[in-house]
C-alpha positions as CSV (number, residue, x, y, z in Angstrom):
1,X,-29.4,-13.9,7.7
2,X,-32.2,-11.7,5.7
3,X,-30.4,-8.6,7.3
4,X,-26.7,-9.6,6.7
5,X,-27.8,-10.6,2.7
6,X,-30.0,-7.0,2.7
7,X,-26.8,-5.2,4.2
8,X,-24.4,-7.1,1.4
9,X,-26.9,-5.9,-1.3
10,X,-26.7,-2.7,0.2
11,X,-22.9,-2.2,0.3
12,X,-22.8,-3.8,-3.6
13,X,-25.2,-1.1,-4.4
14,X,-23.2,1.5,-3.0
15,X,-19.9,0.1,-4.6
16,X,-21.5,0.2,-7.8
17,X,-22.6,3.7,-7.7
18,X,-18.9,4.9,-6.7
19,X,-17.9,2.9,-9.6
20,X,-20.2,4.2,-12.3
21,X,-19.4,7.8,-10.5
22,X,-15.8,7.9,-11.7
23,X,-15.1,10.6,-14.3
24,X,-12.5,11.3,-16.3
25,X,-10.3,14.1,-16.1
26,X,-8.6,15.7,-19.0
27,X,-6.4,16.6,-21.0
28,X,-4.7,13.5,-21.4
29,X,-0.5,13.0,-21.1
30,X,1.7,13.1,-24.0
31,X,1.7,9.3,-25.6
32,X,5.0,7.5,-24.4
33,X,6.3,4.6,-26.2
34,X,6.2,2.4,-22.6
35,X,4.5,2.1,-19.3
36,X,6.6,0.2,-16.6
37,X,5.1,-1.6,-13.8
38,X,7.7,-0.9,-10.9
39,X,7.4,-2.6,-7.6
40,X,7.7,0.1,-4.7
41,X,9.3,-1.8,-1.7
42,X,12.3,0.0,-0.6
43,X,15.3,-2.3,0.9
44,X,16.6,-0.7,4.5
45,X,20.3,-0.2,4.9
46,X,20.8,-3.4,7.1
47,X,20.9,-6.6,6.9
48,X,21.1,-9.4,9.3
49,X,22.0,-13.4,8.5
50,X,21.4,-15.3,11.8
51,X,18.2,-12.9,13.7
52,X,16.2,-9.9,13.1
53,X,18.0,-7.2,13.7
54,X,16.2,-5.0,16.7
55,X,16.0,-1.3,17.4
56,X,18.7,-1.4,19.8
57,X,21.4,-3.3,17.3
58,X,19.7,-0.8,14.8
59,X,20.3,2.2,16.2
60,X,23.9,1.1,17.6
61,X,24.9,-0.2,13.8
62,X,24.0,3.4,12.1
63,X,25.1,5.7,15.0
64,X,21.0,6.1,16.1
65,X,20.1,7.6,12.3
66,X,18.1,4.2,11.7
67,X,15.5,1.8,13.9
68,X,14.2,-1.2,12.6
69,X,10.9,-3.0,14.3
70,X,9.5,-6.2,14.9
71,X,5.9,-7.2,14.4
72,X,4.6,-6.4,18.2
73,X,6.4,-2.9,17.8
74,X,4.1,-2.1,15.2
75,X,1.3,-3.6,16.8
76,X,1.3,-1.8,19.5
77,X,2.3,1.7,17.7
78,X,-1.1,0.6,15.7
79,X,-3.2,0.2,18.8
80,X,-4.0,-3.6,17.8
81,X,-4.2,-5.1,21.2
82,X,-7.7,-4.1,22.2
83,X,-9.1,-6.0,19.1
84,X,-7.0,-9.1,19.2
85,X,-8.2,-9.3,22.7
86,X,-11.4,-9.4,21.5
87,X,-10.7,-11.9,19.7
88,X,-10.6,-9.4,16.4
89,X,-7.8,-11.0,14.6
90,X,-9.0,-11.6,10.8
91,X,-10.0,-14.7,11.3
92,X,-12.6,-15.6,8.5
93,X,-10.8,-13.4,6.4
94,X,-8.4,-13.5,3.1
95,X,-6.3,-10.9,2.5
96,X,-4.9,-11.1,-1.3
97,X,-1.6,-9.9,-1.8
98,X,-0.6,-9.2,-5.7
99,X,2.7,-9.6,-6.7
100,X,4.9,-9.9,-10.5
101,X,6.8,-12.7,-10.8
102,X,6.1,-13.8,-6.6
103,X,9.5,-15.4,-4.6
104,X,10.6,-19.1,-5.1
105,X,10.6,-19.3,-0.9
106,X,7.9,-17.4,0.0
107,X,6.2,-20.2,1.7
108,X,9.3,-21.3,3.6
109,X,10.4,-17.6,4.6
110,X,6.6,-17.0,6.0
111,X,7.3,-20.3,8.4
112,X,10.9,-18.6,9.1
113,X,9.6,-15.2,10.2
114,X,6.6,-16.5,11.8
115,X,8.8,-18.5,14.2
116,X,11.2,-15.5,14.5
117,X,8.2,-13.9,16.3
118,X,6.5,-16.5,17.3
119,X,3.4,-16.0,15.4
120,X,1.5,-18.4,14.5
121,X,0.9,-19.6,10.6
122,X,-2.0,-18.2,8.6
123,X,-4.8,-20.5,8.5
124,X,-4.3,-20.9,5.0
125,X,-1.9,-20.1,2.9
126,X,-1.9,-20.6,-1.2
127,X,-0.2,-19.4,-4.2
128,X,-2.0,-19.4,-7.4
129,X,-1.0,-18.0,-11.1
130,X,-4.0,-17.5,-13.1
131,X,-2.4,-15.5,-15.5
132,X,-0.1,-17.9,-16.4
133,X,3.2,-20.1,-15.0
134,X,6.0,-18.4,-13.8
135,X,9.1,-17.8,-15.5
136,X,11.7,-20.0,-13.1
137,X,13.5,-17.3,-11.4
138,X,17.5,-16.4,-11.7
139,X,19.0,-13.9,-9.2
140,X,20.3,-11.6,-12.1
141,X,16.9,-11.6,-14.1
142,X,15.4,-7.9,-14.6
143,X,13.3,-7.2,-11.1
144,X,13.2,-10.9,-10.1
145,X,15.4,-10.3,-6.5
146,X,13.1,-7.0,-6.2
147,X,10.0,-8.6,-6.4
148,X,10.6,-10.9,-4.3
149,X,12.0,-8.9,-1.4
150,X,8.2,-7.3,-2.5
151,X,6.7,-10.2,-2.3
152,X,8.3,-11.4,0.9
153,X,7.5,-7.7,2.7
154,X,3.9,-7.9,1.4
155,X,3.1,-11.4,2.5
156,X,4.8,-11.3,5.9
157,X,3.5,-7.9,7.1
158,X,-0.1,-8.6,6.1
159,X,-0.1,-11.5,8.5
160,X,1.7,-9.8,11.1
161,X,-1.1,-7.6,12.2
162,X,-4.1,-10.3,10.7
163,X,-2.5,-13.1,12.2
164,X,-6.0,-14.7,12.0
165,X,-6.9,-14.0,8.1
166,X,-5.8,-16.4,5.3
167,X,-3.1,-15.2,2.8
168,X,-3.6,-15.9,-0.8
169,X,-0.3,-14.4,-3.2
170,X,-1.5,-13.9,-6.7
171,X,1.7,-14.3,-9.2
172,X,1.8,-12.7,-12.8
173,X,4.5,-13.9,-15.1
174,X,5.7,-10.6,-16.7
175,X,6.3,-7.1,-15.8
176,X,8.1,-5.5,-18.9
177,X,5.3,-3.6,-20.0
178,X,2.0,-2.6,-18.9
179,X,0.0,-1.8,-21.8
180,X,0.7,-4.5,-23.6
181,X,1.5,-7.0,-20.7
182,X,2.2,-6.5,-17.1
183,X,-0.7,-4.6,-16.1
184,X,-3.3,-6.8,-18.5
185,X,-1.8,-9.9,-16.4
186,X,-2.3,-7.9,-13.4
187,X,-5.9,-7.6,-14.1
188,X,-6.6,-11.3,-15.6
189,X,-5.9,-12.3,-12.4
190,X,-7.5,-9.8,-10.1
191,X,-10.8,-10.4,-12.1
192,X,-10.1,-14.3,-11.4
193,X,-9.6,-13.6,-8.0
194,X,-12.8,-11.1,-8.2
195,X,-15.1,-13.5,-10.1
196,X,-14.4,-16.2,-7.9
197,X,-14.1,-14.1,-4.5
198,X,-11.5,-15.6,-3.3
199,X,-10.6,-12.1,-0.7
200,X,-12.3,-9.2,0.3
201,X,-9.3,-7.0,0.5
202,X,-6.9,-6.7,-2.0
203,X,-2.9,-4.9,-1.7
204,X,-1.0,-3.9,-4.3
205,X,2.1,-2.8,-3.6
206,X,3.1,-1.1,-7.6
207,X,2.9,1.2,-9.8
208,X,3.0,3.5,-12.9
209,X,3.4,7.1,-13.3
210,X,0.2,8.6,-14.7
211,X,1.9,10.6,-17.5
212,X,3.9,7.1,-18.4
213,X,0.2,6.0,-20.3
214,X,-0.8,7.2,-24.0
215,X,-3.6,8.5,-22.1
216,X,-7.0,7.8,-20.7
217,X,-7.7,5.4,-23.5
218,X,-4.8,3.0,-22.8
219,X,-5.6,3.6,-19.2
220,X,-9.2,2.6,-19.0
221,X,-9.7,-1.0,-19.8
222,X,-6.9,-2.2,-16.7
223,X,-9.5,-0.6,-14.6
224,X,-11.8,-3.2,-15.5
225,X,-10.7,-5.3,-11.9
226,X,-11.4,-2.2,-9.7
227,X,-14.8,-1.9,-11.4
228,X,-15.4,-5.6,-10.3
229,X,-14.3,-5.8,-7.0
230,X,-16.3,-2.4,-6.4
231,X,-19.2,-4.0,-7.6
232,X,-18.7,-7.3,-5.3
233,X,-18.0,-5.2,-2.4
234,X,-14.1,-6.5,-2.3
235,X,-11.6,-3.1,-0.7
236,X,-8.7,-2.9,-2.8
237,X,-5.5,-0.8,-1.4
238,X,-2.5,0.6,-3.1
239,X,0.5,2.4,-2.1
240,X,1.1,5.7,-3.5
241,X,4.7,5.6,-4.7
242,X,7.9,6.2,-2.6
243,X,8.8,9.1,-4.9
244,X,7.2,12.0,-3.1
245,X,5.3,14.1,-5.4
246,X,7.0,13.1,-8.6
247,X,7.8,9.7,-9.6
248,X,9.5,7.5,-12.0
249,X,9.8,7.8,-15.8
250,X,8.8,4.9,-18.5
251,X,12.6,4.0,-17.9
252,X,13.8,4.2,-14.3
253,X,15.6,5.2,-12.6
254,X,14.6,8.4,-14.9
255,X,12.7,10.4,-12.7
256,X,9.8,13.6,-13.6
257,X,10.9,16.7,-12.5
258,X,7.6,18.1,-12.3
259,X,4.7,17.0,-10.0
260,X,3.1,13.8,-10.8
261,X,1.0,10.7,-9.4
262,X,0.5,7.1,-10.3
263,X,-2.1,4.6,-11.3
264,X,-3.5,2.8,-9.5
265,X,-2.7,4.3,-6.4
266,X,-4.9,7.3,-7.9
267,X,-7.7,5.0,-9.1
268,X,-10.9,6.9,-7.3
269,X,-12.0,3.1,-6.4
270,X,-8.8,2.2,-5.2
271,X,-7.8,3.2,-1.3
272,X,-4.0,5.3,-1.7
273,X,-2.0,4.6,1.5
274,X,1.1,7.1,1.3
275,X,3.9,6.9,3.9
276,X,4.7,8.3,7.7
277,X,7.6,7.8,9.5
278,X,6.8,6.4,13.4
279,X,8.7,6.2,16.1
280,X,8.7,4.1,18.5
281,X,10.3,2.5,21.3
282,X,11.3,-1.0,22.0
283,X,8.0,-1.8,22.9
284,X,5.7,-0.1,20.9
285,X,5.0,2.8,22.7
286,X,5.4,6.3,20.8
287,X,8.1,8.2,21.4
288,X,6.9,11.0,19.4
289,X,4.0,11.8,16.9
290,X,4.2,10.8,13.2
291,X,5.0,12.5,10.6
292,X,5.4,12.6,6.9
293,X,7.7,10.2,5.4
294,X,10.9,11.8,3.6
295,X,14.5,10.3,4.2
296,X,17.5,11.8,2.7
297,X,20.3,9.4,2.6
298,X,23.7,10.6,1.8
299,X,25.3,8.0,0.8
300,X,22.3,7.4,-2.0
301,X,22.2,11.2,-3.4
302,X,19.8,9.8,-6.7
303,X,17.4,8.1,-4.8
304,X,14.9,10.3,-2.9
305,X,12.3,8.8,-0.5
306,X,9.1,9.9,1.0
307,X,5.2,9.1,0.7
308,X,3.6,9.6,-2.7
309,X,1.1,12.2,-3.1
310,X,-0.8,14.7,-5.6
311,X,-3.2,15.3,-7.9
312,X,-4.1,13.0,-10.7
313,X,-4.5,14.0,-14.2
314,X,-6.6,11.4,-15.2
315,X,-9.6,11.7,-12.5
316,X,-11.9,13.9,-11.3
317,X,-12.3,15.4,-7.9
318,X,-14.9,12.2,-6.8
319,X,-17.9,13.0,-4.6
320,X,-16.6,11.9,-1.1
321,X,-13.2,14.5,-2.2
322,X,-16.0,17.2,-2.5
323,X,-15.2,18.3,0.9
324,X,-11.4,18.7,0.9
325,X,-11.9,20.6,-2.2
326,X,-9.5,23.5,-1.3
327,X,-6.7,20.7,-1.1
328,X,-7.0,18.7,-4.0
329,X,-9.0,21.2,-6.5
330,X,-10.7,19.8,-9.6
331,X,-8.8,16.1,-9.5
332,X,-8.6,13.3,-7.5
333,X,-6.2,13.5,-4.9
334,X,-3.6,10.9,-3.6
335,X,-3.1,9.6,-1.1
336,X,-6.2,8.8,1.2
337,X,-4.9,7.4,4.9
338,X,-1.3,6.4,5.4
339,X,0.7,3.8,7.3
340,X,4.8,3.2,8.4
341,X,6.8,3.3,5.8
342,X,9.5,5.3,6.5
343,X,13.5,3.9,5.2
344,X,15.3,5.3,8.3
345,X,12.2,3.2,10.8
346,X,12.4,-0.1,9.0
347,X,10.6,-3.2,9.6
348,X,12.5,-6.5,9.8
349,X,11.8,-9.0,6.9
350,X,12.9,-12.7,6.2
351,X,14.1,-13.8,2.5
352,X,16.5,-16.7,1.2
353,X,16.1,-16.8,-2.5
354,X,19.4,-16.9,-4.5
355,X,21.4,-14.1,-4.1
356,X,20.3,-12.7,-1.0
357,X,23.2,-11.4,1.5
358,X,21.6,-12.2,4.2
359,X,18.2,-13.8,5.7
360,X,16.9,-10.4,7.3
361,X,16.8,-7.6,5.5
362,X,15.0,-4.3,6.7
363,X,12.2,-2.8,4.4
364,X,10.7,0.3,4.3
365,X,8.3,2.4,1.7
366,X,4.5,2.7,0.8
367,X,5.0,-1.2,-0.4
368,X,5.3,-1.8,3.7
369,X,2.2,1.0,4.4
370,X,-0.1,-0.7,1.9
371,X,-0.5,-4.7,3.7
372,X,-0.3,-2.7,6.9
373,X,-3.2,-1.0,5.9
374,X,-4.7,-3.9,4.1
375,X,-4.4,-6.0,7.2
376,X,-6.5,-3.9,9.0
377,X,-9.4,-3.7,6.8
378,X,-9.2,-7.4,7.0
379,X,-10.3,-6.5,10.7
380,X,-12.9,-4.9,10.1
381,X,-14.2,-7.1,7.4
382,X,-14.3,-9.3,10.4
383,X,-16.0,-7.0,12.3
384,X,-18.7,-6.4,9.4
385,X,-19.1,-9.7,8.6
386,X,-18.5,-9.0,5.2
387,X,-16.2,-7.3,2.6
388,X,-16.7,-3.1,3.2
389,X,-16.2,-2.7,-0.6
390,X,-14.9,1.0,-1.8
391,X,-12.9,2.3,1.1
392,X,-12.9,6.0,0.8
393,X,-16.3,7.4,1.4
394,X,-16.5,5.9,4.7
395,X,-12.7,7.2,5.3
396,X,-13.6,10.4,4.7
397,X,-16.6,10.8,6.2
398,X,-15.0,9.9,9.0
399,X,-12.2,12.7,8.8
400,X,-14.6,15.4,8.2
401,X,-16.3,13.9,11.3
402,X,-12.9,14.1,13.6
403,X,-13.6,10.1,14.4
404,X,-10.9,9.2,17.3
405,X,-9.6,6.1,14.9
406,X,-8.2,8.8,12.2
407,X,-4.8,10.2,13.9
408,X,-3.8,13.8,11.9
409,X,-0.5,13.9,10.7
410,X,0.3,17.5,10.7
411,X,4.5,18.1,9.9
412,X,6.5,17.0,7.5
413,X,6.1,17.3,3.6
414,X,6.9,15.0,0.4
415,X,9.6,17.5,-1.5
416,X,12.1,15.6,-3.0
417,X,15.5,16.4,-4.3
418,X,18.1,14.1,-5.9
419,X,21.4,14.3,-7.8
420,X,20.4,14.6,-11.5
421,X,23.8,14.2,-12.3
422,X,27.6,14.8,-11.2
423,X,26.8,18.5,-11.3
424,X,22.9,19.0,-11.1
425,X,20.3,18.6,-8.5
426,X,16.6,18.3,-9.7
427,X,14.0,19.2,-6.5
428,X,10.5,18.8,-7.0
429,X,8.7,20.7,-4.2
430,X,5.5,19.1,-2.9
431,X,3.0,18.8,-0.5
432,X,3.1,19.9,3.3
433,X,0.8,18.0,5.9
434,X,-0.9,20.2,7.7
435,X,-4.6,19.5,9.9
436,X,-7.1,17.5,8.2
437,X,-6.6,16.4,4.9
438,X,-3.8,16.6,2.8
439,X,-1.4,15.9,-0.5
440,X,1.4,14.4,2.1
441,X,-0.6,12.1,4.2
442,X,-4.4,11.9,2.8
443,X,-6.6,12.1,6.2
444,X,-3.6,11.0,8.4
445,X,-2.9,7.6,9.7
446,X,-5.0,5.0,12.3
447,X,-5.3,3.9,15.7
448,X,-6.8,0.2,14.5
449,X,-8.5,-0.2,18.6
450,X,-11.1,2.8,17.3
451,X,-10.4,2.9,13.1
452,X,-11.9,-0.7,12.9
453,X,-15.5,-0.5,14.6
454,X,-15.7,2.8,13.1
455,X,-14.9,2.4,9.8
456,X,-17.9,-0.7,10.0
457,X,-20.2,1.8,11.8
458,X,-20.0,3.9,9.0
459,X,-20.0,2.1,6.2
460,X,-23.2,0.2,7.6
461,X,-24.1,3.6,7.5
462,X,-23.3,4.9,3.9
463,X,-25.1,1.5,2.3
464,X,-28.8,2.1,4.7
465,X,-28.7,5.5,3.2
């Protein structure tokens, strides 16, 4: 027990000092007159009403140009097996997913999708508000039916590969706008959920383009969560935006046409989990190596897709970048690790609030990466016995070491082009992934059998130092 509470101490201690590390990067972004808070899950091109659709009926529907997987497809494309087996499952655990707004039948479409896949229920599952009641949800209210798909992808996917960990959904009531409230709701109930440590992993699956702030100064004081949960040794995860390397204006769809990243996905105490695409076959096994995320559909010319990445203009390069320098420069790069999230390899989802079109719909985006990759910590919070705080030291200390658990993704980029307009076509060119670290795909993706006791070896390792 003296160990365990010295090695807690220890990891607090090191959280802290990442925090109080943080520097900020100037100059600031031009003042905008609004910041919007946009969730970032992506809705695949199928739906189903009776079953979840499967790769076969996938691939037959869309003349083979889309998959869509079930929950022991990505297992096994994740390496999971070896864990669960011993007996590695989250169990002990709470995984805190963070949602605006939350879904009226999240609790019944997590018993729905469980059975689907015969998986068995959380061991606990609650919904709590502590930023205030929920506004009673109407199919045509602004973002309602996309949260909840968001909150339905988020809840269901984190338990999929933690079957074993609790799941507690955090609801805010508003999402309009951030600086004055969406984000401060965002972080009244983080800090509840901090101060009373109720997880020790946290997934957020939204975002704000950086440049969308007045600056640092509007900026600074929503950090105030992630300098908590540092301090109390909680992880906290973040997709990186499904934009590429630009991202949405203060009004979407509005998009940058000029490189960008978003908060809080570029938060140095906040893990950024961009986007691969994986393929795999019907029962799990890799049919070829991932690569970056970036799908082109025709048939939506103004929507690009592919994983988030970049350089922030609000941080500086932090110490454990210091050795990817000649990627990421003077700033803080995005993103760190990445996860399945490609919209043409889909993962099956189960929703039935009003308005839906049909009880399985297919999913895809860095709002699908993010509890993937939150789930996982959850493991090896398990493991450790104990939450592993702030994420990315270990992470990349275990890149520059070549650690079997860190799988290089080393093709594909994040360039996006859209149709501006009837006659114009705006491309932002971004990031290619190339070996070891990059603006695409951070360090690369996982194998969990290897990631997990590795990712505790060396974090038990940071904290003694």
């Amino acid at each position: 027990m003296r160990r365990t509470t010295a090695l807690l101490a220890a990891v607090a201690l090191l959280a802290a000092a990442v925090a109080s590390s943080v520097q900020h990067r100037g100059p600031a972004p031009a003042a905008r007159s609004t910041v919007r808070l946009v969730p970032q899950a992506r809705l695949g091109a199928i739906t189903a009403r009776r079953s979840p659709p499967t790769t076969a009926s996938c691939l037959a529907r869309t003349s083979g140009r889309v998959t869509c997987y079930e929950p022991a497809q990505i297992r096994a494309g994740y390496d999971l097996a070896p864990l669960y087996a011993r007996g590695v499952d989250g169990r002990g655990e709470t995984i805190v997913v963070v949602d605006a707004f939350g879904s009226p039948t999240i609790t019944a479409d997590l018993a729905s999708f469980d059975a689907a896949f015969h998986l068995p229920a959380p061991p606990s599952f609650k919904v709590i508000t502590p930023a205030g009641p929920i506004p009673a949800f109407g199919a045509s209210g602004k973002d309602r039916p996309g949260w909840a798909s968001e909150t339905s992808l988020d809840v269901e996917w984190a338990h999929a590969l933690a079957p074993g960990a609790s799941i507690l959904l955090v609801e805010t009531p508003t999402d309009e706008v951030e600086g004055t409230s969406g984000f401060p709701d965002i972080v009244t109930a983080e800090r509840y959920v901090v101060t009373h440590r109720l997880g020790t992993v946290i997934s957020q699956s939204f975002g704000a383009t950086e440049q969308t702030f007045h600056g640092f100064a509007q900026l600074s004081p929503l950090r105030s969560a992630y300098v908590a949960a540092a301090a109390a040794g909680i992880s906290v995860v973040s997709g990186s935006g499904d934009l590429g390397a630009t991202d949405f204006k203060s009004t979407p769809p509005a998009i940058y046409t000029s490189r960008v990243t978003s908060w809080p996905a570029s938060d140095p105490l906040v893990t950024a989990v961009g986007g691969t695409r994986v393929d795999l076959d019907a029962s799990g096994r890799a049919i070829a190596r991932a690569v970056t995320w970036n799908d082109r559909f025709p048939q939506l010319p103004s929507v690009p897709d592919a994983s988030g990445g970049g350089r922030s203009v609000f941080f500086a390069r932090p110490a454990w970048q210091r050795g990817v320098a000649q990627v990421v420069g003077a700033a803080r790069g995005v993103p760190d690790v990445s996860m399945s999230a490609s919209c043409t390899a889909v993962v099956d989802t189960y929703v039935s609030f009003p308005g839906t079109t049909g009880n399985w719909e297919t999913m895809c985006g860095t709002s699908e990466a993010a509890p993937l990759f939150a789930a996982i910590v959850a493991l090896a919070d398990e493991e450790a016995g104990h939450g592993l705080g702030v994420l990315n030291p270990a992470l990349y200390a275990l890149s520059a070491a070549h650690a079997a658990g860190i799988v290089d993704v080393v093709s594909g980029n994040n360039t996006v082009s859209w149709a501006a307009s009837a006659t114009r076509t705006d491309t932002v060119t971004g990031f290619r992934a190339t070996a070891g670290y990059d603006l695409a795909t951070g360090v690369g993706t996982v194998d969990a059998a290897r990631f997990v006791p590795e990712l505790v070896a060396e974090s038990r390792a940071l904290a003694a130092r």
